[in-house]
PyMOL Python script that loads the backbone (N, CA, C, O; Angstrom):
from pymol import cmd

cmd.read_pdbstr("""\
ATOM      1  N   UNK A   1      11.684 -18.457  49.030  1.00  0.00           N
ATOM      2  CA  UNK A   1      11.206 -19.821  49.232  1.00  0.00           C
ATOM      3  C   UNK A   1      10.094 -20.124  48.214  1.00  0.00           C
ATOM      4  O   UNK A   1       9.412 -19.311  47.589  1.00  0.00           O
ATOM      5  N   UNK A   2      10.057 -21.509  48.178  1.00  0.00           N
ATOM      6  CA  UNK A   2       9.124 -21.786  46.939  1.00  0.00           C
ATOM      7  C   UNK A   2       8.236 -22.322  47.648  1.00  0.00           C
ATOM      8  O   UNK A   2       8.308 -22.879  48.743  1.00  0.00           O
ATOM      9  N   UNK A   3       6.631 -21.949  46.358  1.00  0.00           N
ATOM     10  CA  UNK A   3       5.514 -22.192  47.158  1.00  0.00           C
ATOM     11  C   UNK A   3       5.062 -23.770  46.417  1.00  0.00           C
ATOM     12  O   UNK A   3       5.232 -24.007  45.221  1.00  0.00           O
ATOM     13  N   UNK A   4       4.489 -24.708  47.367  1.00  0.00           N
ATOM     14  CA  UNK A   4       3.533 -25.919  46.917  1.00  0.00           C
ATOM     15  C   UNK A   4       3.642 -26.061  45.260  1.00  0.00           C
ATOM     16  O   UNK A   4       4.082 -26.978  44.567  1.00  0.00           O
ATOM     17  N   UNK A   5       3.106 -24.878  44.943  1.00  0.00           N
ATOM     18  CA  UNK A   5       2.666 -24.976  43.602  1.00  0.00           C
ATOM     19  C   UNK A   5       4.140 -24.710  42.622  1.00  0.00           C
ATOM     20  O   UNK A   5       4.408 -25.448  41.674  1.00  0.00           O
ATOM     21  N   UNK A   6       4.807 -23.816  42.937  1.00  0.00           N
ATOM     22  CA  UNK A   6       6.072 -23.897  42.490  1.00  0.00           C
ATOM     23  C   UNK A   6       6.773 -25.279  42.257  1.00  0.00           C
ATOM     24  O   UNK A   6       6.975 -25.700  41.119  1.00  0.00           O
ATOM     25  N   UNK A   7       7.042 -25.787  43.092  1.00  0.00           N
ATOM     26  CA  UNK A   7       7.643 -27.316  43.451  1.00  0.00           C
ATOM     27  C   UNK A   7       6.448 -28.472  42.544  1.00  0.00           C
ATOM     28  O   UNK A   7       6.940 -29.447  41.975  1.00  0.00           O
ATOM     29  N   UNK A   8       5.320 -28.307  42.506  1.00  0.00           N
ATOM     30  CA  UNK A   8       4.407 -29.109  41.944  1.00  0.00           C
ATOM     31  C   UNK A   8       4.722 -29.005  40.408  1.00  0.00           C
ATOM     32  O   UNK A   8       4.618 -30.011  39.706  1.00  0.00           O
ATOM     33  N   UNK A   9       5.000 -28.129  40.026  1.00  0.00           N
ATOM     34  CA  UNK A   9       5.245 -27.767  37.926  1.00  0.00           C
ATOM     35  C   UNK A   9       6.278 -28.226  38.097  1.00  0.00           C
ATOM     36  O   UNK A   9       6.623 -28.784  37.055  1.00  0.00           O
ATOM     37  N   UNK A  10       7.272 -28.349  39.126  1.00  0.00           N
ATOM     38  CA  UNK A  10       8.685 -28.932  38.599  1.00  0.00           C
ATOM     39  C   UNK A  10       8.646 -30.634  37.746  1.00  0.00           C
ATOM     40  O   UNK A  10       7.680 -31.392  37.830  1.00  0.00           O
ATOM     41  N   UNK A  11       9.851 -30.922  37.010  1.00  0.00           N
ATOM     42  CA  UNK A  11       9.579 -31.696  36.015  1.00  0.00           C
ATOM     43  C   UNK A  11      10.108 -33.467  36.658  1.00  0.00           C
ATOM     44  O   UNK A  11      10.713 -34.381  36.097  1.00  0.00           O
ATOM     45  N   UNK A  12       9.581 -33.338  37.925  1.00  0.00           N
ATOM     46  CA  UNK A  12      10.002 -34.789  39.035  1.00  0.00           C
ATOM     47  C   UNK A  12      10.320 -35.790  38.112  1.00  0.00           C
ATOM     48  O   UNK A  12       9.771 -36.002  37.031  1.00  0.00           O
ATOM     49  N   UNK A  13      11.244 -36.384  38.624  1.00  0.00           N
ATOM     50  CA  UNK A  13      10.990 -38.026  37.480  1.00  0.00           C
ATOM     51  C   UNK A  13      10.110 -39.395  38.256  1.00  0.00           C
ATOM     52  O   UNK A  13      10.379 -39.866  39.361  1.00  0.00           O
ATOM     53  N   UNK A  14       9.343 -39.710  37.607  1.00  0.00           N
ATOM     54  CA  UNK A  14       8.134 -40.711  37.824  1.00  0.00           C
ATOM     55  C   UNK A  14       8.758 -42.392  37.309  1.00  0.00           C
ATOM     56  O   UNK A  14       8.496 -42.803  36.178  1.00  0.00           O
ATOM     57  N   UNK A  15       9.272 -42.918  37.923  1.00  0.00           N
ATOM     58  CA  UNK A  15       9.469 -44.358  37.764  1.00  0.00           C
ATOM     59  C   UNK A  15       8.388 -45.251  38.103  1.00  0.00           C
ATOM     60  O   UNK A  15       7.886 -45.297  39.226  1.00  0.00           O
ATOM     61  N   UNK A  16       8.029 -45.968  37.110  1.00  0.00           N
ATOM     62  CA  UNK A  16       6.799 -47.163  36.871  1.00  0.00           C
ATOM     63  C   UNK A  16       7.377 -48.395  37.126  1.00  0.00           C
ATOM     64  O   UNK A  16       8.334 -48.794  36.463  1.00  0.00           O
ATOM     65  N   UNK A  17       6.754 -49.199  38.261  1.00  0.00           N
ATOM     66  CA  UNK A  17       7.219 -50.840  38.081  1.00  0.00           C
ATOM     67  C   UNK A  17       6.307 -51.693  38.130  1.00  0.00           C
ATOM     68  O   UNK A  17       5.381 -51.406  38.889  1.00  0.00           O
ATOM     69  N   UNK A  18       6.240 -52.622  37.602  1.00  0.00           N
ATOM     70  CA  UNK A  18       5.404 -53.684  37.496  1.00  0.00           C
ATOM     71  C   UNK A  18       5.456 -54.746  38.797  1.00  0.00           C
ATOM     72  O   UNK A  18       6.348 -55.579  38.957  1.00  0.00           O
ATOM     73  N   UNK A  19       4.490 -54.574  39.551  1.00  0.00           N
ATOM     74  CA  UNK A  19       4.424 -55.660  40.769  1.00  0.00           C
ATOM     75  C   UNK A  19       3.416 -56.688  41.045  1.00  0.00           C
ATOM     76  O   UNK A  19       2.733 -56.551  42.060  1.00  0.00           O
ATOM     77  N   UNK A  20       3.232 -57.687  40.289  1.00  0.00           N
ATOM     78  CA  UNK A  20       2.350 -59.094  40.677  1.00  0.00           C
ATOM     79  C   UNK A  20       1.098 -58.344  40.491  1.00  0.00           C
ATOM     80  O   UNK A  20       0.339 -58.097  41.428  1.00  0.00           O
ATOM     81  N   UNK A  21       0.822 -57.867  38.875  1.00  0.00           N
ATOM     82  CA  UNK A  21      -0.625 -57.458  38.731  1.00  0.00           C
ATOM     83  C   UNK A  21      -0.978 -56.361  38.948  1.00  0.00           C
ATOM     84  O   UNK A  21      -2.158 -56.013  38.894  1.00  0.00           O
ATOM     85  N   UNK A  22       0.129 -55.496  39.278  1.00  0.00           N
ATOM     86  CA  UNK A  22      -0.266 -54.266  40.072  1.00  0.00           C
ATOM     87  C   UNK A  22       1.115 -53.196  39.343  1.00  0.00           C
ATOM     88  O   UNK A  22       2.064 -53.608  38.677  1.00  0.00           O
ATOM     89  N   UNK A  23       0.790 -51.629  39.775  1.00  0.00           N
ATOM     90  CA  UNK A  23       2.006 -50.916  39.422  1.00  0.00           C
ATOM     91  C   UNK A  23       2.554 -49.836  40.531  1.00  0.00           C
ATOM     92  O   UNK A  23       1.851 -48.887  40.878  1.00  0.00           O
ATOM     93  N   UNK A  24       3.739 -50.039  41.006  1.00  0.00           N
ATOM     94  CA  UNK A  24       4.275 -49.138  42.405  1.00  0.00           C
ATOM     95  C   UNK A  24       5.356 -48.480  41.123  1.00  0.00           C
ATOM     96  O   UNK A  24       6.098 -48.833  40.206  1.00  0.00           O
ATOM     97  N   UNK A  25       4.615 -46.820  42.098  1.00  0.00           N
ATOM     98  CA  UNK A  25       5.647 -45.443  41.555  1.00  0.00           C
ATOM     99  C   UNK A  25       5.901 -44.886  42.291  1.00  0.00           C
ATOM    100  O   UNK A  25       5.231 -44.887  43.324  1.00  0.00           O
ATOM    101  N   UNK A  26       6.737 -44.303  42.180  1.00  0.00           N
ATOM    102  CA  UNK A  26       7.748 -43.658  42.775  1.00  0.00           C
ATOM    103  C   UNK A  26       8.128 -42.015  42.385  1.00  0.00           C
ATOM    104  O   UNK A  26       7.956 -41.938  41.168  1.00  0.00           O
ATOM    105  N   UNK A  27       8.532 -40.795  42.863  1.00  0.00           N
ATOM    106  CA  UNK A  27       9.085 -40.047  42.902  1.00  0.00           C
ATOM    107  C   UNK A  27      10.595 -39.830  42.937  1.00  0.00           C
ATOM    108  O   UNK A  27      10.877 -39.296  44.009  1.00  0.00           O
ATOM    109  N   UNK A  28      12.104 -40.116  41.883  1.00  0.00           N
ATOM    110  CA  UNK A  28      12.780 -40.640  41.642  1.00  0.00           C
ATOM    111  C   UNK A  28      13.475 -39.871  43.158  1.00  0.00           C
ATOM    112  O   UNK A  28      13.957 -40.412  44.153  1.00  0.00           O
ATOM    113  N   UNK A  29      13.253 -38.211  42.779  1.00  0.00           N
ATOM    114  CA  UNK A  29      14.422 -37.088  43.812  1.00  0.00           C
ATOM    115  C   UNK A  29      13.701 -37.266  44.715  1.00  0.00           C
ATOM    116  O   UNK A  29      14.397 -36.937  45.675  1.00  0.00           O
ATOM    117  N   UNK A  30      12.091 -37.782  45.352  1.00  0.00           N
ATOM    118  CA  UNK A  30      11.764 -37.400  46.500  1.00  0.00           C
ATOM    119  C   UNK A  30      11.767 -38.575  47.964  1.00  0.00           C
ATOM    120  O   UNK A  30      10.635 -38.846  48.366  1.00  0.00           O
ATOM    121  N   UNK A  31      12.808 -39.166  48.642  1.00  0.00           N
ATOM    122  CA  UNK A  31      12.466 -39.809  49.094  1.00  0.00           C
ATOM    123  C   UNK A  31      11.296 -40.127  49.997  1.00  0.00           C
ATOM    124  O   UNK A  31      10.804 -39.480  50.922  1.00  0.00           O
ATOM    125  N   UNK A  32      10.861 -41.778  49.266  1.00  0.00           N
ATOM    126  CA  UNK A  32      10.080 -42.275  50.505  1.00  0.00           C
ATOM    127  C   UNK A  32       8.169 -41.922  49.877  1.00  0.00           C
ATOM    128  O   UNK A  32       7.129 -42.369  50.361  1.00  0.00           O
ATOM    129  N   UNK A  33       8.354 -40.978  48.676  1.00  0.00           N
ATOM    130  CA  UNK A  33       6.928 -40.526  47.675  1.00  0.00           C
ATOM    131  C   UNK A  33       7.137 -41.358  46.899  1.00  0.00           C
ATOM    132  O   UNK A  33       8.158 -41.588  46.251  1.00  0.00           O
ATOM    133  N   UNK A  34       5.982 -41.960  46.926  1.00  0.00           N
ATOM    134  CA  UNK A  34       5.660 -43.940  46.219  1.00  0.00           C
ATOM    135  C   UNK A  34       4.198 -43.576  46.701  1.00  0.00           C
ATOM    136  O   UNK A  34       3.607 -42.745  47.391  1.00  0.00           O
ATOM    137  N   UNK A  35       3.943 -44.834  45.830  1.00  0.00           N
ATOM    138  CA  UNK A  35       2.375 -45.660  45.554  1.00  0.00           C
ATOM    139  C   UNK A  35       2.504 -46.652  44.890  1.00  0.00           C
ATOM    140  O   UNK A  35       3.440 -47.044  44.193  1.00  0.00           O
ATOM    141  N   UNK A  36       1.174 -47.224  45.201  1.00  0.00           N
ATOM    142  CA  UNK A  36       0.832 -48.348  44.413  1.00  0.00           C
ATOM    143  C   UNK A  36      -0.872 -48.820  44.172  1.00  0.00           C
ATOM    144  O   UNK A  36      -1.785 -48.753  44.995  1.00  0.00           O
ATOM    145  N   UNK A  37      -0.916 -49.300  42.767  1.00  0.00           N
ATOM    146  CA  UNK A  37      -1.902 -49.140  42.383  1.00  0.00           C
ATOM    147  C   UNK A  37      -2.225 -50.360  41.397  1.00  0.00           C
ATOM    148  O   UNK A  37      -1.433 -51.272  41.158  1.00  0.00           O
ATOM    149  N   UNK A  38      -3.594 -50.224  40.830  1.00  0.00           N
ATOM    150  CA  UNK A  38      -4.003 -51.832  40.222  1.00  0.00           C
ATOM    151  C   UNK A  38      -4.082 -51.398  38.537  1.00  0.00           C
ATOM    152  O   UNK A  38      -4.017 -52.145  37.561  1.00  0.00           O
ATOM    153  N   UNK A  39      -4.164 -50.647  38.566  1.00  0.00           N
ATOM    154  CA  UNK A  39      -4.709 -50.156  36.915  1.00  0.00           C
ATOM    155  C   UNK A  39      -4.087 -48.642  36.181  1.00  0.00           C
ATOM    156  O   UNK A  39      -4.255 -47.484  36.565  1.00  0.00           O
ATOM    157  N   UNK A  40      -3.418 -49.099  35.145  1.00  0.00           N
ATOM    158  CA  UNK A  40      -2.580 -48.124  34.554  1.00  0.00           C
ATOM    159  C   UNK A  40      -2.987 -46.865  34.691  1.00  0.00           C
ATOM    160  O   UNK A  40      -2.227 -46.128  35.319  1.00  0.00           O
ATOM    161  N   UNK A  41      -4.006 -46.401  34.265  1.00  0.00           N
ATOM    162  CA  UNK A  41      -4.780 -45.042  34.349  1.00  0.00           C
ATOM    163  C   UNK A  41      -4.918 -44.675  35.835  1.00  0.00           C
ATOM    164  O   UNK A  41      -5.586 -43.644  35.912  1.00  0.00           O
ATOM    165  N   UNK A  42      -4.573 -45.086  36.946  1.00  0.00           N
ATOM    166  CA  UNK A  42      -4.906 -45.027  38.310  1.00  0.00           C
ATOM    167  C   UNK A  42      -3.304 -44.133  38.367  1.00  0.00           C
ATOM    168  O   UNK A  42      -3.001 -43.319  39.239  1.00  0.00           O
ATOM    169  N   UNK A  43      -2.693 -44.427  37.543  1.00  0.00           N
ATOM    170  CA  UNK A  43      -0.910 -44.163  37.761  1.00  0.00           C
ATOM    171  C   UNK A  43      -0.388 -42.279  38.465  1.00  0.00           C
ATOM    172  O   UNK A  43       0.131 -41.881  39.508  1.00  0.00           O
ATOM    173  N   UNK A  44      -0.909 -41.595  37.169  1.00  0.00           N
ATOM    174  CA  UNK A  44      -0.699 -40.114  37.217  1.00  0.00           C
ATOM    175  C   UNK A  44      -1.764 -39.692  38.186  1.00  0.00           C
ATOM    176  O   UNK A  44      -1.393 -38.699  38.811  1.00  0.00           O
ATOM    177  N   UNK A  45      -2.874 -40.077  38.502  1.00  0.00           N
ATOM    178  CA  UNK A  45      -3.804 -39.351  39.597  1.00  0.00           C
ATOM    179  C   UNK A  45      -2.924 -39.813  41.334  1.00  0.00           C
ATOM    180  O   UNK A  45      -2.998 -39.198  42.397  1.00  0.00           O
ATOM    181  N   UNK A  46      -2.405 -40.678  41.114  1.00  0.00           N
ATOM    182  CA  UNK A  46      -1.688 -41.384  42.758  1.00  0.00           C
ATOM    183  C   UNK A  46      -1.085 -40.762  42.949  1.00  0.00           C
ATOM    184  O   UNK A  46      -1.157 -39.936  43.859  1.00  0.00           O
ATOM    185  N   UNK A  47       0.174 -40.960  41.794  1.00  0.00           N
ATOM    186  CA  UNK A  47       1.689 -40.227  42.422  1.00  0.00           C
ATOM    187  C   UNK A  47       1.379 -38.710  42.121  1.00  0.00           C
ATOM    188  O   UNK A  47       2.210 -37.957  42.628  1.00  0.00           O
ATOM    189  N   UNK A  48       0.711 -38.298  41.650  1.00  0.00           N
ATOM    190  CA  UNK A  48       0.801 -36.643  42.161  1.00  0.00           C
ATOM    191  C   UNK A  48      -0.099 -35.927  43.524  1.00  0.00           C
ATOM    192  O   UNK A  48       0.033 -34.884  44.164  1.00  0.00           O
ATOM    193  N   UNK A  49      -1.192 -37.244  43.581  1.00  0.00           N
ATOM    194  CA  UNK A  49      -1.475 -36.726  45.399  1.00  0.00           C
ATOM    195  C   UNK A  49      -0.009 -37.027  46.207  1.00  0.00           C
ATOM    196  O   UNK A  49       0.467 -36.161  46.943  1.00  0.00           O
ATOM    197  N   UNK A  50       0.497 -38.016  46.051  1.00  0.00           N
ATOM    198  CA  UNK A  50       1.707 -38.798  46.667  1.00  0.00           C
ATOM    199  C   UNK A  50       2.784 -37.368  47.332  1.00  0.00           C
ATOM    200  O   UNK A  50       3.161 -37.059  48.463  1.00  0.00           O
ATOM    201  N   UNK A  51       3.061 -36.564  45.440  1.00  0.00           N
ATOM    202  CA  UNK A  51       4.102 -35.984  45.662  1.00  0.00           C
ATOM    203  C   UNK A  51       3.740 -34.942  46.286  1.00  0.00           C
ATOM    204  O   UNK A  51       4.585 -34.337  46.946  1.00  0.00           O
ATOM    205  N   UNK A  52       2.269 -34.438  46.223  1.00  0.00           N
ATOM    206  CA  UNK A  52       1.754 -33.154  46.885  1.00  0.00           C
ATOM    207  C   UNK A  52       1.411 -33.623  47.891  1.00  0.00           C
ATOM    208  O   UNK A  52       0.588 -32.762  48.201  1.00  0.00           O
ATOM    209  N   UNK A  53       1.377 -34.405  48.769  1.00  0.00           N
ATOM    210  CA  UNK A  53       1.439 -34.732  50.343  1.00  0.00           C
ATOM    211  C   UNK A  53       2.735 -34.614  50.759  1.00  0.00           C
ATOM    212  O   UNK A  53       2.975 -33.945  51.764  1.00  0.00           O
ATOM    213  N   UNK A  54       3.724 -35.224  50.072  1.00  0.00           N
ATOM    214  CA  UNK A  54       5.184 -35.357  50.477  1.00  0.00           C
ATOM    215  C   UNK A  54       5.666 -34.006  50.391  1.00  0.00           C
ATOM    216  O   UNK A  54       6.628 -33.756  51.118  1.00  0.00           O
ATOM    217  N   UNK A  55       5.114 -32.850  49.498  1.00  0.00           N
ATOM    218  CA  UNK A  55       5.762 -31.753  49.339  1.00  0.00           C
ATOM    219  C   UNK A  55       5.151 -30.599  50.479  1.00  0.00           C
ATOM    220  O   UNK A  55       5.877 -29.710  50.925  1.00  0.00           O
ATOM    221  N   UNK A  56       3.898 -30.737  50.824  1.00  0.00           N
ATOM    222  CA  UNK A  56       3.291 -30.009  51.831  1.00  0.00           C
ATOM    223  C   UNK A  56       3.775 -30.497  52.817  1.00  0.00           C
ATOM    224  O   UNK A  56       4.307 -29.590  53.456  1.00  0.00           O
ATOM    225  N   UNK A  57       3.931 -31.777  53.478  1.00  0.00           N
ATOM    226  CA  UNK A  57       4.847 -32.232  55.053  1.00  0.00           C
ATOM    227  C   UNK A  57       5.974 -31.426  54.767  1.00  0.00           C
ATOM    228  O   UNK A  57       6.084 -30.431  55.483  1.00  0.00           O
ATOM    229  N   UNK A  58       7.093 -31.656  53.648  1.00  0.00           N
ATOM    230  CA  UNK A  58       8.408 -31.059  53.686  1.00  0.00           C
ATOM    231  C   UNK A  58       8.111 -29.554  54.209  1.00  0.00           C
ATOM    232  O   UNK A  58       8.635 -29.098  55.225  1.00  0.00           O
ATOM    233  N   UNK A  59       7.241 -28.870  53.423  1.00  0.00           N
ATOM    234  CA  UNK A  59       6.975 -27.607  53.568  1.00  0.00           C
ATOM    235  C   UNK A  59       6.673 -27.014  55.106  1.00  0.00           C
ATOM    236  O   UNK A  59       7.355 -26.164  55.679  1.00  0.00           O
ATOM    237  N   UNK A  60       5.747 -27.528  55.511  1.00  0.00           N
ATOM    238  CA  UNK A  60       5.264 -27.380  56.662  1.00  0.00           C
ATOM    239  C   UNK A  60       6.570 -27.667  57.883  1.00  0.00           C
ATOM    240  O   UNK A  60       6.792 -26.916  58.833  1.00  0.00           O
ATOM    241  N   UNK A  61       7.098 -28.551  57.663  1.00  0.00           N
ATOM    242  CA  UNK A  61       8.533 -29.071  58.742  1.00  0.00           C
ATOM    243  C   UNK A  61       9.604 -28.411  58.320  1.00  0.00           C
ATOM    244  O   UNK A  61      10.771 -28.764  58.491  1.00  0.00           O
ATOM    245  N   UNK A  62       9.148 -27.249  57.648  1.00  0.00           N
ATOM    246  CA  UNK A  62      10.763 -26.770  56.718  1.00  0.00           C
ATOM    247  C   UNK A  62      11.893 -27.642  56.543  1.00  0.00           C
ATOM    248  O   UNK A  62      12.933 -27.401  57.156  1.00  0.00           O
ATOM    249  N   UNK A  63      11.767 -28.975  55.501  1.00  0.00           N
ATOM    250  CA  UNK A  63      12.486 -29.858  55.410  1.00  0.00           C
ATOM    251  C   UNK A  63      12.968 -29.113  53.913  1.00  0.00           C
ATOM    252  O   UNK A  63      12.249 -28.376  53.238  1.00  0.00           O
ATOM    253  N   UNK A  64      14.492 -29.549  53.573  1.00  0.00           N
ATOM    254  CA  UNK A  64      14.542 -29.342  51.803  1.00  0.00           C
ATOM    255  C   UNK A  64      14.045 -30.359  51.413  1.00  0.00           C
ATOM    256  O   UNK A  64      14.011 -31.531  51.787  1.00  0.00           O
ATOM    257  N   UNK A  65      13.600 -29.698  50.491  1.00  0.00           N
ATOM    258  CA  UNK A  65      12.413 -30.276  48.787  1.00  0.00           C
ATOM    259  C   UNK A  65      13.838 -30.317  47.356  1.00  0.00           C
ATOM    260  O   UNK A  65      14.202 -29.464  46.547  1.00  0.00           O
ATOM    261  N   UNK A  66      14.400 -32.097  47.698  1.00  0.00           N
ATOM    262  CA  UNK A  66      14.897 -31.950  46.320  1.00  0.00           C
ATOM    263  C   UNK A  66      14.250 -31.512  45.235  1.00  0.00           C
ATOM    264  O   UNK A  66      13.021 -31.539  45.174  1.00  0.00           O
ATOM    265  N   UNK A  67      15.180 -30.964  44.052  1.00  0.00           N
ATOM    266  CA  UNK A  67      14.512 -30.718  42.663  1.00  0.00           C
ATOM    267  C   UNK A  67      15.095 -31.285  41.445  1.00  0.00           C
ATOM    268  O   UNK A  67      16.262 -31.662  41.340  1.00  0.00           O
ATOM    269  N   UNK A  68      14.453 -31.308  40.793  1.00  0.00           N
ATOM    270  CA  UNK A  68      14.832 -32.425  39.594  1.00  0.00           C
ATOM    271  C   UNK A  68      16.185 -32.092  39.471  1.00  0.00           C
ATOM    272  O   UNK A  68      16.629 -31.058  39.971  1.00  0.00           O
ATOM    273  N   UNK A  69      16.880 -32.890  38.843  1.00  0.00           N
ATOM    274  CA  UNK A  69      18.264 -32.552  37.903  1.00  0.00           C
ATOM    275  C   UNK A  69      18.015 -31.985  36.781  1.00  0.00           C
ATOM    276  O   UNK A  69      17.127 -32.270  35.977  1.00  0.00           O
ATOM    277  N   UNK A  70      19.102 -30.871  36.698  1.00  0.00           N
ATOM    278  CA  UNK A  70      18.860 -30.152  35.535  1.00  0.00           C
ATOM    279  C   UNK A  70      17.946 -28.836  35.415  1.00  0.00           C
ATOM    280  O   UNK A  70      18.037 -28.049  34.473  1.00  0.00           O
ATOM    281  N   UNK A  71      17.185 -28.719  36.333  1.00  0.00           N
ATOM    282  CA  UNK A  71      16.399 -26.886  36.361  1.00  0.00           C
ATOM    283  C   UNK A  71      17.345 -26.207  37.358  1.00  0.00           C
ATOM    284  O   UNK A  71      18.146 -26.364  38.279  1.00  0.00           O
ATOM    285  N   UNK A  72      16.733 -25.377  36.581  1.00  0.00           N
ATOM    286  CA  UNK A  72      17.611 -23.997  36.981  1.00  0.00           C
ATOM    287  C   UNK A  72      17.129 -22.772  37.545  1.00  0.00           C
ATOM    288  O   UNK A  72      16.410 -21.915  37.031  1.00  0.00           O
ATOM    289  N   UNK A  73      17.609 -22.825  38.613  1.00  0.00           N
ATOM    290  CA  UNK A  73      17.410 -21.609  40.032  1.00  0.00           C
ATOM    291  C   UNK A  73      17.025 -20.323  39.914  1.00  0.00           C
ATOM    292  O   UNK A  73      16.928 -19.613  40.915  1.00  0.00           O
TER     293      UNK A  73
END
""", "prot")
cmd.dss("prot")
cmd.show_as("cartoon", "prot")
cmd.util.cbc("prot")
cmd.orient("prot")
């Protein structure tokens, strides 16, 4: 089993959208790991608390933790 930190180096895909002044991201494989935020530089500090909350609940509930497309086992 993989640990927090294992799953955290993986290479997630990060989708950026533009919303009325503002920017909501997303975690492409992880459902439901999103944010939203006011200022570009706010972007990479959000969604990686985002995905490391979403990845510690999975963990903790022994839920599967999709992984990117394309790494290898």
């Amino acid at each position: 089993m993989k640990s927090l930190n294992d799953y955290l180096a993986l290479p997630y895909t990060i989708e950026v959208i533009p919303d009325e002044g503002a920017w909501f991201v997303q975690v492409k494989e992880l459902p439901g790991c999103m944010t939203e935020v006011d200022e570009w530089d706010e972007i990479l500090p959000a969604i990686e608390d985002a995905k490391r909350l979403w990845i510690e609940l999975a963990l903790e509930r022994q839920r599967p933790i999709p992984e990117p497309v394309g790494v290898v086992k």
